[in-house]
C-alpha positions as CSV (number, residue, x, y, z in Angstrom):
1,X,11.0,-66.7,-3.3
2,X,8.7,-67.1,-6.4
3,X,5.3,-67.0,-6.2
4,X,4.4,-70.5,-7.4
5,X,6.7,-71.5,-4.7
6,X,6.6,-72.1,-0.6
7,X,8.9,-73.1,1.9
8,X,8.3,-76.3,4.4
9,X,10.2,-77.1,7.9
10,X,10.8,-81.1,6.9
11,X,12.9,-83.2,9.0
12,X,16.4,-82.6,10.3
13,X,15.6,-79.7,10.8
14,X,15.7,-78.7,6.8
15,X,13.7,-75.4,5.5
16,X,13.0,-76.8,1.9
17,X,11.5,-74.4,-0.8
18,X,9.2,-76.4,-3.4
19,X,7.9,-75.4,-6.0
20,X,3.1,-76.0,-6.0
21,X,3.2,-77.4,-9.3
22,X,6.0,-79.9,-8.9
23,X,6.6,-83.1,-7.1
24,X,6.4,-82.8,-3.0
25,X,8.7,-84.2,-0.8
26,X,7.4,-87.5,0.6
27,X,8.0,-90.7,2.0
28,X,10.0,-92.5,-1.2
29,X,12.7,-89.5,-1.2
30,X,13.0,-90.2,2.6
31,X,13.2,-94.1,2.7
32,X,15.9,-93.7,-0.2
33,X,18.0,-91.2,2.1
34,X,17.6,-93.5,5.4
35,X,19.2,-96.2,3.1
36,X,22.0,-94.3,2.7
37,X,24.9,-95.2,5.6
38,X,26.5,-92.7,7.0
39,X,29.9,-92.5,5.7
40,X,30.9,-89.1,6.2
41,X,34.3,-88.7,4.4
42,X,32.8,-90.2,1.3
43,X,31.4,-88.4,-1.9
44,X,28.6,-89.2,-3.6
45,X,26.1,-88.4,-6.7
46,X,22.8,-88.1,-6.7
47,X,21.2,-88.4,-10.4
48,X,18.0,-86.2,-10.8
49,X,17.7,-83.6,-7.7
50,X,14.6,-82.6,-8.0
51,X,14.7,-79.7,-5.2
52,X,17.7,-81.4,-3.7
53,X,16.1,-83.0,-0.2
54,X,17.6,-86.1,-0.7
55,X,21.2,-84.8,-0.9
56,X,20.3,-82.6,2.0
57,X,18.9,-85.1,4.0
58,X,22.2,-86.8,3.2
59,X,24.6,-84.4,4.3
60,X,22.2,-83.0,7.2
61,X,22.9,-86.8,8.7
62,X,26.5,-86.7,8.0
63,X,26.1,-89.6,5.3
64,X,28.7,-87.9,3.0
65,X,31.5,-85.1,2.7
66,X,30.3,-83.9,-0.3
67,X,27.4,-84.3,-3.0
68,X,27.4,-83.4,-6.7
69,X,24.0,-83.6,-7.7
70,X,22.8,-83.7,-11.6
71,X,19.2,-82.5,-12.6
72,X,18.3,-81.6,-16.1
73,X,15.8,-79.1,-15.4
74,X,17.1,-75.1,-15.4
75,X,14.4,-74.4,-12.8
76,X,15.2,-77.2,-10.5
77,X,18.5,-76.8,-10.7
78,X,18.5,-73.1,-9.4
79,X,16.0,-74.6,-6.8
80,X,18.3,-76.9,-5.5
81,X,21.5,-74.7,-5.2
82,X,18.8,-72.3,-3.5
83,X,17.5,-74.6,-1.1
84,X,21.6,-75.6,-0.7
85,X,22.1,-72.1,0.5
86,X,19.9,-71.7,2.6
87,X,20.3,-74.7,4.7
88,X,23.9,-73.8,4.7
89,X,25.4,-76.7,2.3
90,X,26.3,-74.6,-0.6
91,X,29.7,-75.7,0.0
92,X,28.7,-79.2,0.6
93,X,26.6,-79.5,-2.7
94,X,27.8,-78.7,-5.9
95,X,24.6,-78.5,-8.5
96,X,25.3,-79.9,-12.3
97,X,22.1,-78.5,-14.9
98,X,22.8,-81.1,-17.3
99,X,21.0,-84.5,-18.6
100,X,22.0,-87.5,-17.2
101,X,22.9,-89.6,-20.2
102,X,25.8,-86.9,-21.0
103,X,27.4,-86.9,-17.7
104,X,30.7,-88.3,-16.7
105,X,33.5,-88.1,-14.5
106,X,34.8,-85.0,-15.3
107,X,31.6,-83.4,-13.7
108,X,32.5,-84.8,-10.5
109,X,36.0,-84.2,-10.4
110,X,36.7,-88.1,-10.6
111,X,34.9,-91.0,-9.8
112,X,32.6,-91.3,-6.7
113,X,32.2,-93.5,-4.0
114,X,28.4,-94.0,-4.2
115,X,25.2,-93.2,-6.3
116,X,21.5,-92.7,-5.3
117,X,18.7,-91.6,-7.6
118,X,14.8,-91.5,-6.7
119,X,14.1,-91.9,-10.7
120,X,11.2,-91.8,-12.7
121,X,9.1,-94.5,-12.5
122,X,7.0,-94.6,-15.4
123,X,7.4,-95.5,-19.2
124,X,6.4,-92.3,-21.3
125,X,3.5,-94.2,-22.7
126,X,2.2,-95.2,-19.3
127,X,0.1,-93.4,-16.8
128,X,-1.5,-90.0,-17.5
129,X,0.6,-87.1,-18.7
130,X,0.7,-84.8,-16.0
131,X,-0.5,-81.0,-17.0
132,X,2.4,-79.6,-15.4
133,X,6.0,-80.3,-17.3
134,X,8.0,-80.2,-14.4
135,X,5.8,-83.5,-12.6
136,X,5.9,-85.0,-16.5
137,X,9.8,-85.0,-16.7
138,X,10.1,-86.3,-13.2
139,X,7.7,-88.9,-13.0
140,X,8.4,-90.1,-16.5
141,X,11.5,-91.6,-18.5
142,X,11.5,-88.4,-20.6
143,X,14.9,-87.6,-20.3
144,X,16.3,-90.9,-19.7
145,X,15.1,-94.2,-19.2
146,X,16.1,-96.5,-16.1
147,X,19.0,-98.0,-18.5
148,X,20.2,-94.2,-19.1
149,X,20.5,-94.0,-14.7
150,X,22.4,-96.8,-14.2
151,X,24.8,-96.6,-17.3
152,X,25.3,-92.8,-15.6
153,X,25.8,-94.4,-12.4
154,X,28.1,-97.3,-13.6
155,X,30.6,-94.4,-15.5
156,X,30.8,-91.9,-12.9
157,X,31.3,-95.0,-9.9
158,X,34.5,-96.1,-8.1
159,X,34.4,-99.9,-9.0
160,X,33.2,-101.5,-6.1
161,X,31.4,-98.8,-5.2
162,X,27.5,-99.1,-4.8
163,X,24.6,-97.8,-6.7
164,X,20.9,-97.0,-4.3
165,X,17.5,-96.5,-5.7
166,X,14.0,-96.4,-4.7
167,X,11.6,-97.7,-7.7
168,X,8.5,-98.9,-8.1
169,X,7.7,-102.7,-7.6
170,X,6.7,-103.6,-11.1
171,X,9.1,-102.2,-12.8
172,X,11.4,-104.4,-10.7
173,X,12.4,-106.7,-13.8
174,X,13.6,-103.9,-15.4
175,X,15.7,-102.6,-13.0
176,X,17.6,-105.9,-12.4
177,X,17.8,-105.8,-16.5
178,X,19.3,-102.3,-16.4
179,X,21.9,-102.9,-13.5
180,X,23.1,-105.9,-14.8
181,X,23.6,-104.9,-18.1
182,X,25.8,-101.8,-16.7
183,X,28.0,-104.1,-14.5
184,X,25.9,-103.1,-10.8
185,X,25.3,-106.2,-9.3
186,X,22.5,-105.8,-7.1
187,X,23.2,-106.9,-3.5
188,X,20.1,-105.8,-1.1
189,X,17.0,-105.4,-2.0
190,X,14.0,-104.1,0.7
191,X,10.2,-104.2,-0.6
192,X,7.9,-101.1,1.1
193,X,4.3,-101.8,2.0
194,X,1.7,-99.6,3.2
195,X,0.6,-102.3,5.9
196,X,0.8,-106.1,6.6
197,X,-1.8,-107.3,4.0
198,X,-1.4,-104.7,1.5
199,X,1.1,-105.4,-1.5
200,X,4.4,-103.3,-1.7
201,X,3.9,-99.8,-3.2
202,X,7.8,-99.2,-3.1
203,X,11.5,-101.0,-2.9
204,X,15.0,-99.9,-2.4
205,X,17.7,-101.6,-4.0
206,X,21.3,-101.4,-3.5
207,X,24.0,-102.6,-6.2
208,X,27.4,-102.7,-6.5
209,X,29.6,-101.6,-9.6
210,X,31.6,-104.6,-10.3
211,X,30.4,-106.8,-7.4
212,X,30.0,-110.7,-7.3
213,X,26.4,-112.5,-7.8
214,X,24.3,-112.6,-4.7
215,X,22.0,-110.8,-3.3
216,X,19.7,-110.3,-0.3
217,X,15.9,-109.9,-0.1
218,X,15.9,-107.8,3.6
219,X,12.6,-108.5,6.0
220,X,10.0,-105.8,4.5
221,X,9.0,-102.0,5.9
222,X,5.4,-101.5,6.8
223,X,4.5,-98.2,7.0
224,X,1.3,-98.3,9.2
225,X,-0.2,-100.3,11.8
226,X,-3.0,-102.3,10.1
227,X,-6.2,-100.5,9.8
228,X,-4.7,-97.6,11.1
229,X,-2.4,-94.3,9.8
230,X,-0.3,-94.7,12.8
231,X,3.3,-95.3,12.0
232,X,4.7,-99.0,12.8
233,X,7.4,-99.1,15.5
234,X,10.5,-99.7,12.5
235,X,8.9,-96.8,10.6
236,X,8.7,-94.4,13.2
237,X,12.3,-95.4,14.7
238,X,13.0,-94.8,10.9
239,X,11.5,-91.7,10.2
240,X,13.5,-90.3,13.8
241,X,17.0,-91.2,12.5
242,X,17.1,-91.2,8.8
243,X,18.4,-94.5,8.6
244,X,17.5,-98.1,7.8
245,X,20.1,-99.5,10.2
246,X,17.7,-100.0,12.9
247,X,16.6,-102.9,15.5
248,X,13.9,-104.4,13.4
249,X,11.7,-105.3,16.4
């Protein structure tokens, strides 16, 4: 291990090396792998790995057979396949060090049966350039704009297959734009808040590639109990099984 680096026990019972001066694992890169269903003879794609929790998190819950993951930094990339090994899914994730906007089918060995991508949220001229390059790329379009992520996801897609992403809520118009114009039809879409009277700080969004008009605006997450930091009952049941598919009481 590097020495700008540590490792973390996260959930699942995942060791998860991360690198101090990039982004953490936290509570988007979870929500967007509980929205995952487990389907665990499918393949998937996830676009922009970061240090590769998400896949992990998806193949740890048996949500997939196989994951080809594509991140465009050399560093993250090595992470991932690192953090792959030694969870034991080297097998079960195969690690492609290229840009998104260049990918295609022939990286996956064919089309896949679903895409998920935690992209970055912010416009390059928006927000304060981070210090460190590696939160810069991954917090801002500067390797691809939202556009770029779902004209990856719509070439490297099965046609009816669906499309998952966690994104901020005001750059919701744009996402809607970018999916539509690539043929994903969104079909679900979930708004996060922190509590009951707070506006949502995050949504998940499922589309499908080819699918009909229609979608449906799910009964919101709240994270905590009002004027507290103790987890709601749907968050914590959540949280315990990786997965959205819950009693919403």
């Amino acid at each position: 291990m590097n020495n700008n680096e540590r490792i973390n026990d996260i959930n699942e019972n995942l060791k998860l090396i991360e690198k101090v001066n990039g982004l953490t694992f936290g509570t988007d890169a979870y929500l967007l792998a509980a929205a995952l269903p487990k389907r665990s003879k499918l393949v998937g794609a996830e676009l922009g790995l970061g240090s590769g929790v998400i896949s992990l998190l998806a193949i740890s819950k048996e949500k997939c057979r196989h994951v080809f993951g594509f991140e465009v930094q050399n560093e993250f990339a090595e992470l991932s396949k690192r953090n792959a090994t030694l969870n034991g899914f080297d097998q079960r994730l195969t690690v492609i060090n290229k840009n998104i906007i260049s990918a295609s089918v022939s990286d996956t060995q064919g089309e896949v049966d679903f895409v998920f991508s935690n992209p970055p949220y912010m416009k390059t001229d928006s927000g304060k350039a981070n210090e460190h390059e590696e939160k810069n790329i991954a917090r801002h379009e500067v390797c691809g704009n939202i556009n770029d992520f779902c004209a990856c996801a719509k070439r490297i897609l099965k046609h009816g297959g669906n499309f998952y992403v966690v994104y901020r809520p005001d750059r919701l118009s744009d996402l809607i734009f970018a999916l539509k114009n690539n043929n994903l039809e969104p079909k679900k879409l979930t708004f996060i808040h922190p509590n009951s009277t707070t506006p949502p700080c995050l949504l998940l969004i499922s589309a499908k590639l080819g699918g009909k008009s229609g979608m449906s605006v799910e009964a919101p997450i709240f994270i905590y109990k009002d004027k507290t930091q103790e987890y709601t009952d749907r968050f914590r049941k959540i949280y315990e099984n990786c997965s959205l598919e819950i009693n919403n009481e």
